[in-house]
N, C-alpha and C positions, 0 to 999 in steps of 0.2 A: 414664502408662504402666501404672501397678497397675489402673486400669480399664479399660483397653486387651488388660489379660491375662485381667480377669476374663469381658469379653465374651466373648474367642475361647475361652476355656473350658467357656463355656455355649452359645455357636452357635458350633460349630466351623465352618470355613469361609465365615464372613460376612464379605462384605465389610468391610473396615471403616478409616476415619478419624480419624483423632488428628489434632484442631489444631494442638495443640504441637508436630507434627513436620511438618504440613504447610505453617501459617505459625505461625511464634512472634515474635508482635509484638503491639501492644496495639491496643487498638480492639475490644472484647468483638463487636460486631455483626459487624462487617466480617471476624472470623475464622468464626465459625457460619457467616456465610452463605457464604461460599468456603466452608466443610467441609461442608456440608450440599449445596452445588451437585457437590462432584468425590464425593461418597458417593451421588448420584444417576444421574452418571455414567459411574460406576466401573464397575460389576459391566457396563452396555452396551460398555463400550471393551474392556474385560478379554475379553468373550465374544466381542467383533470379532477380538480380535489374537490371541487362539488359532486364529481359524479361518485368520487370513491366514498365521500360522508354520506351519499343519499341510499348507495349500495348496504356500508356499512350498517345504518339506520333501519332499513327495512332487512337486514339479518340477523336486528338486534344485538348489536356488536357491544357488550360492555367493557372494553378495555379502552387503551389509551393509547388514541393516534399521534405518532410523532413522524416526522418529516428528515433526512439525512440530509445534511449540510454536507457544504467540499469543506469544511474546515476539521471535520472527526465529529461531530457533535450533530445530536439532534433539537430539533425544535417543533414548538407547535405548531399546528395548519395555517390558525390565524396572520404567524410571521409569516410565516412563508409566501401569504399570498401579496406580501405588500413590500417583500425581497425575494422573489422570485431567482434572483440571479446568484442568491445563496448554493440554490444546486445543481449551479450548471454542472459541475465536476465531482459531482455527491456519490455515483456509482460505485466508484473504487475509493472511498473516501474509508471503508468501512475496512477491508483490508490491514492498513496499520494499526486498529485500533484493535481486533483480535490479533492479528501478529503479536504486540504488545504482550499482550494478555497470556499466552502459552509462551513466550520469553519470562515471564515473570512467574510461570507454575514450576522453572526452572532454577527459579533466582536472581536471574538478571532484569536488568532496568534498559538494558538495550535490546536493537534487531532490527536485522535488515528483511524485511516485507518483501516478499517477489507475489506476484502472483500471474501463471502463462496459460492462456487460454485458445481460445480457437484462431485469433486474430493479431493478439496484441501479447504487450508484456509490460507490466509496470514494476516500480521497484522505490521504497522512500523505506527511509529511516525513522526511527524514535530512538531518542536519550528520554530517559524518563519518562515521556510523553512524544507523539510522533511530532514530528517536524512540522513549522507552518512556515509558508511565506506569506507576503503582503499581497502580492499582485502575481500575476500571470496572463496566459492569451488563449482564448479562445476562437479559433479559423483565422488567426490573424489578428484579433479585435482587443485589444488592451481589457480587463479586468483586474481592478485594483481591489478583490476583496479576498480575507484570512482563506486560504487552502492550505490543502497538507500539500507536501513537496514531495509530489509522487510524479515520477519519470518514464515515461511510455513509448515503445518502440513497435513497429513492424516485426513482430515474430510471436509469433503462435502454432499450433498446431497444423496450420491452413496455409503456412507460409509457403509461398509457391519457390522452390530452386530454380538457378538460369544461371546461363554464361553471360559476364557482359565482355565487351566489344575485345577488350583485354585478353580475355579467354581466363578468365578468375570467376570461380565459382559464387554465387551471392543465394543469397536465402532472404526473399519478402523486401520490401515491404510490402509487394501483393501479396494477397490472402487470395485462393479458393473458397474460403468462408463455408458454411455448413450445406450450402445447397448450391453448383450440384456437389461441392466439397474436393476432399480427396481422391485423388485415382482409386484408392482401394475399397470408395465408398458404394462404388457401381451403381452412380446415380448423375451421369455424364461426365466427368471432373475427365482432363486427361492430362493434364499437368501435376509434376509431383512435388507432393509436400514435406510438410516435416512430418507428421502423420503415416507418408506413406515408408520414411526413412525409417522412424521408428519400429515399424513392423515389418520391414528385412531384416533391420537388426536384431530380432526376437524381443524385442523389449513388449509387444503389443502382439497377445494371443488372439489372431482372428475370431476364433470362435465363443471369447468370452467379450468381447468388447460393448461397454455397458453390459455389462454383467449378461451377457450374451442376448440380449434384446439386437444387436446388429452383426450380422458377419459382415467379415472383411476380409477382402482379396488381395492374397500373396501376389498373385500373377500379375494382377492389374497393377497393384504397388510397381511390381522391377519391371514389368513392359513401361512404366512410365519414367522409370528413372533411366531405362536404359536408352530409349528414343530422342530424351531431353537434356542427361549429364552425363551418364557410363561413358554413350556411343561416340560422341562428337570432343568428350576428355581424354577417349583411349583408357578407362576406367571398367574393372570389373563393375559387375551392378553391386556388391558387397562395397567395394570401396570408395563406390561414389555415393551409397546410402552413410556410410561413415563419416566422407565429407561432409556431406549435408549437416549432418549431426554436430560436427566441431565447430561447422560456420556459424550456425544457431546461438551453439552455445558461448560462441565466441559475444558475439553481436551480444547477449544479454548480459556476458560480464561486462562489457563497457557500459551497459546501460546502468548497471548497479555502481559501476566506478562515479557516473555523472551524477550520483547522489552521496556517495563516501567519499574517494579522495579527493574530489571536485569541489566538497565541503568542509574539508579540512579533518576526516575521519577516516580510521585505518578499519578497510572491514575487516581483515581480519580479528579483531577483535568482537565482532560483535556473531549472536548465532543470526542462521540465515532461515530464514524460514519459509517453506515452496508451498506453493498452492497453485492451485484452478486444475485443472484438468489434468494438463502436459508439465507444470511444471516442475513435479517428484520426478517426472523421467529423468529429466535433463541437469538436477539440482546439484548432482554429485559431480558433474563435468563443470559446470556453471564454478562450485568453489574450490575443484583442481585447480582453475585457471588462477582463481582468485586469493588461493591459499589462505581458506577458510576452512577451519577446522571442526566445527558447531552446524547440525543444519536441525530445524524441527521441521515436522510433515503433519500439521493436525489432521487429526480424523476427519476432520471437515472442511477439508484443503479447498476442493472443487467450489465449495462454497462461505468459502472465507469470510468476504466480501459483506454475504446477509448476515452471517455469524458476527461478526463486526457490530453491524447494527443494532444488533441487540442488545453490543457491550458496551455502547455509547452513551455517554452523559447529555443532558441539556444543557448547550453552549454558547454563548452570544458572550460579538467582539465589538468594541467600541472603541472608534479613534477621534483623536481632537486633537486639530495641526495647532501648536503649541512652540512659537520660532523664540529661544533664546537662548544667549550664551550661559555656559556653566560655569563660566568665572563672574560671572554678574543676574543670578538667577535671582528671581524673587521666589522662594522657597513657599511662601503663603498664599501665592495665587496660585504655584503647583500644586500646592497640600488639596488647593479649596476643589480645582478642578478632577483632581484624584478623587477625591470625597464624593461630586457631584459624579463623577459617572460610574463608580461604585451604588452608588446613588439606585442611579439605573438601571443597574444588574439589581438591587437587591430587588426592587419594583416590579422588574420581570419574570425570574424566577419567585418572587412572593406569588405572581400571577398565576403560575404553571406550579403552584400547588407545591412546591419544594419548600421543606422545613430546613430552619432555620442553620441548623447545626450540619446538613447534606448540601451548605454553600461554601465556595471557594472563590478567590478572585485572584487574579496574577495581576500585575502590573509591568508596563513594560517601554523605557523609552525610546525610540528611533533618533539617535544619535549619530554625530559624525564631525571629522575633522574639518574646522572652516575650509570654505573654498570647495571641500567635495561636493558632487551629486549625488548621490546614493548612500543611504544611509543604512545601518547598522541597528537591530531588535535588540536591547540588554535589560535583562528582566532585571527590576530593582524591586526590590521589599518597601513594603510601605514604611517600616523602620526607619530604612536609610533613610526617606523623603522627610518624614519628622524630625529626624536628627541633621537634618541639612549634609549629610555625608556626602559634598561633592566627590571626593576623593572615590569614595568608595564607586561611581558611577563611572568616575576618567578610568577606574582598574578593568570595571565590566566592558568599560568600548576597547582599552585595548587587549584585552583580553579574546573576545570576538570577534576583532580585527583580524588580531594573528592569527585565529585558527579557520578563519575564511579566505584570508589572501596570504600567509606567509608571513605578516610583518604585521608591527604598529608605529603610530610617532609617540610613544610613550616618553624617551630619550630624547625627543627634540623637543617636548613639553606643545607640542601643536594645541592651539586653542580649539575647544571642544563645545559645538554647538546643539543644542535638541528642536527637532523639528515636529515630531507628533508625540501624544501621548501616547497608551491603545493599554486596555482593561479589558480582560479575560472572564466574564462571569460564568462560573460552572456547576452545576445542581445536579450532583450524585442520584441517577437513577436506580432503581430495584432492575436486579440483572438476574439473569436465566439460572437456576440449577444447573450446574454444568456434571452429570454423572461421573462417577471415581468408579474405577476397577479396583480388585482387592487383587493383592501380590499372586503374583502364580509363580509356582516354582518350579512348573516344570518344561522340560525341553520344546523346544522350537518345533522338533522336528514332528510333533502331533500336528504340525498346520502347512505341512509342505505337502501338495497335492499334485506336482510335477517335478520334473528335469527338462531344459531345451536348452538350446545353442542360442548364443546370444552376442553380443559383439562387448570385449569387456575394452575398453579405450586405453588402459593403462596397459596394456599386453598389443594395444593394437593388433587383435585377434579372434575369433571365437571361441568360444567355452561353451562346455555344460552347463550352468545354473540352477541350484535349486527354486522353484518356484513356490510361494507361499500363499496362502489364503488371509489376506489382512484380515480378513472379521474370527477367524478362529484365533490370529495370539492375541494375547491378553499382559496385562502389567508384568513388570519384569523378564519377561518371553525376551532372550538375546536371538537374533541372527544376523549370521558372520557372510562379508562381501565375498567375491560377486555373489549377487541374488536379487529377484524378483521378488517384489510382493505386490499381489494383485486385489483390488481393490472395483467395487462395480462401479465406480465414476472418473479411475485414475490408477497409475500403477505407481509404484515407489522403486526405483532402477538403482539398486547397488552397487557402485562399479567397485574394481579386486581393491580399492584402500578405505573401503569405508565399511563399517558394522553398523547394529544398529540394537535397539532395546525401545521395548513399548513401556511410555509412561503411565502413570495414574489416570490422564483423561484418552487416554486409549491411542496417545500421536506416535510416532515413529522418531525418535530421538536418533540421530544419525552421530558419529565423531570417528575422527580420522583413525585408522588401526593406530594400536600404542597408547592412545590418549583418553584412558579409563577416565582421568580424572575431571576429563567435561561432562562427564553422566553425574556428577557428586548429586545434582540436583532432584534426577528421577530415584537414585538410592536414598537419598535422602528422606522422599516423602516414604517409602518401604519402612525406614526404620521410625517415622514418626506414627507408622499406620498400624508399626509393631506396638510401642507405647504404649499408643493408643489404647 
């Protein structure tokens, strides 16, 4: 603080960072480098959010500006400008938080979060709430503050196909990206993508795309696959667009595996849920691979991401490096310190106008067995902390041991040390009307507005296809695999083992042929809407 005072003294107005109040926890490297990354992109965020309050201001904007954190949560400007480095990773931050949210309009308390756009593809979990970790890196550069555990790969829409040296087909991590884009965009591109694979395979109606604001070229599409994979693999263009298609989808199931089995979670278990542009196309290959039998498609797939945002609470994390054994804990300096930065959440959220009773706090200690390095999150109740329940703390680390690396020292009784505290304060915001459809009960087939040939991947062949108008079915509307439905920001690709039924908030509930009993959720709300 006394060199904190002497800077602003000397450069008045300089930006500037204090570790100790940005994170106070140990690990000398991993605080510099977080203070050194949000002191770099401070003064740009800072000079952004003046201009959008002075905009705002002279539009007469009465509502309520909040800011996306990478950790799911929003906050006010004020924070933001003096933790900058809260958003570096804020974009996709919004993503599992509606993911979430249409898992739960189904019943469940989990979901796996995909979202595949023109470039990229990410993919994180929620049990109850989405996943956080501590730290991560940005271009290389350590960042030791609360993000969601969201997993990003090279594969989009844009992803460019190529042989490497091998003579093995790959897809991306180059993108084409939207300018000049795809061969089929005939806006120079002449390299082919997953885009242009998509539309050999009939999955992508040239003539509608973005709800027919752009055509796109067949021709261009297989002259480019044929000059860059067909020709030099000895592959029709039909089978080297297939290719393409399985490498893709190959690539994103491992991407989602580095977030479930990687974490000690079976996706199958959990529904999978597709967004951003491409990724309905490809969802139904994606959990072939994965033997996932659950997928959701919200209406608002393409833009998830914002939709997120708006489902997001105000959230601030506080940690406090806290080094002592569990067998010799002094219980009343941890109470005191739990107290004090509960403390601090209440202060803050009092600040930003959250009443009393729309406050939550989690608690959580960073645990581990003496001798490690890296430690282990095990959320404890303020309970156990009053009741001194060490026991109950040693069950929580081995418990999240085991289901992170396979084992625990439970049986060997390893002495168990805590290294940080970290407090969760969270202030239930007023969330968006999300419109209901009323039960329809009649056939699909009022919203099918073609037939084409299409490539079904379980038949490894073409078929006819029924082609559907996503904005004409409505709640309850069944349609049976393969099948298209077409949608003006994205399509939804049926392949022959999947059906599907539109929910109450108008999503595409997809489950495996045979397995009625994953929809119990969308009949569900039918028979409480009958009650009703």
């Amino acid at each position: 603080a006394a060199a904190a005072a002497l800077v602003e003294e000397a450069m008045p107005g300089t930006y500037l960072t204090v570790s100790s109040t940005l994170l106070p926890s140990i690990r000398f490297y991993d605080r510099l480098s977080t203070t050194a990354l949000n002191s770099y992109v401070g003064p740009k965020l800072n000079h952004y959010l003046e201009q959008l309050v002075a905009r705002l201001r002279d539009a007469e904007f009465r509502g309520l500006l909040l800011i996306m954190q990478s950790n799911g949560g929003v906050m006010a400007p004020e924070i933001a400008r003096s933790k900058a480095a809260l958003t570096l990773l804020s974009g996709p931050a919004g993503g599992p938080v509606a993911g979430l949210f249409y898992a739960k309009a189904l019943g469940r308390n989990t979901a796996i979060t995909t979202d595949m756009g023109g470039t990229s593809f990410e993919a994180s979990v929620a049990v109850d709430a989405p996943i956080l970790v501590n730290d991560g890196e940005i271009a290389r550069h350590k960042i030791a503050l609360p993000m969601l555990d969201i997993h990003t790969i090279g594969a989009g829409g844009g992803s460019i196909g190529w042989i490497d040296p091998g003579g093995m087909l790959r897809m991306g991590p180059q993108s084409a990206g939207a300018d000049p884009g795809p061969a089929c965009y005939m806006k120079g591109g002449t390299l082919p993508t997953g885009t242009d694979a998509n539309l050999v395979l009939g999955y992508l109606d040239p003539a509608y795309f973005a709800g027919g604001r752009m055509r796109l070229s067949v021709d261009a599409a297989k002259d480019a696959i044929a000059r860059r994979i067909a020709g030099p693999m000895g592959l029709s263009i039909e089978d080297a667009a297939a290719g393409m298609f399985r490498v893709v989808c190959n690539n994103m199931a491992q991407g989602v595996r580095e977030v479930t089995i990687k974490r000690g979670y079976d996706p199958r278990e959990f529904p999978f849920i597709a967004a951003g542009g491409a990724g309905p196309i490809h969802s139904c290959q994606i959990c072939n691979e994965l033997e996932i039998p659950l997928q959701i498609v919200p209406r608002e797939s393409s833009v998830l991401c914002a939709m997120g945002m708006l489902l997001s609470n105000l959230q601030h994390d506080f940690v406090r490096t806290f080094v002592a054994g569990l067998a010799t804990l002094d219980w009343a300096r941890l109470a005191a310190l739990v107290d004090d930065m509960t403390g601090e959440g209440e202060r803050q959220l009092a600040a930003e106008r959250i009443p009393a009773h729309r406050r939550a706090y989690t608690v959580k200690l960073d645990c581990r067995y003496v001798k490690q390095y890296h430690e282990v999150s095990v959320e404890v109740p303020r309970e156990t902390i009053r009741a001194r329940d060490g026991a109950a703390v040693a069950q929580g680390l081995h418990r999240e041991h085991n289901r992170l690396y396979g084992y625990s020292l439970e049986h060997e009784k390893a002495p168990i040390e805590i290294i940080n505290v970290r407090v969760q304060a969270v202030g239930s915001t007023d969330k968006p009307r999300h419109p209901e459809d009323e039960w329809s009960g009649a056939n699909a087939a009022s919203a099918q507005k073609s037939r084409r040939n299409a490539y079904v991947p379980e038949d490894n062949a073409f078929r006819p296809v029924p082609v559907y108008d996503g904005h004409s079915l409505h709640f309850g509307q069944r349609i049976v695999g393969p099948a298209i439905i077409e949608e003006v920001t994205t399509a939804v690709v049926l392949t022959g083992s999947w059906d599907a039924i539109v929910d109450k908030f108008g999503s595409f509930v997809l489950h495996r042929k045979g397995r009625e009993d994953l929809i119990e959720g969308v009949l569900a709300a039918r028979k409480q809407e009958v009650t009703t």
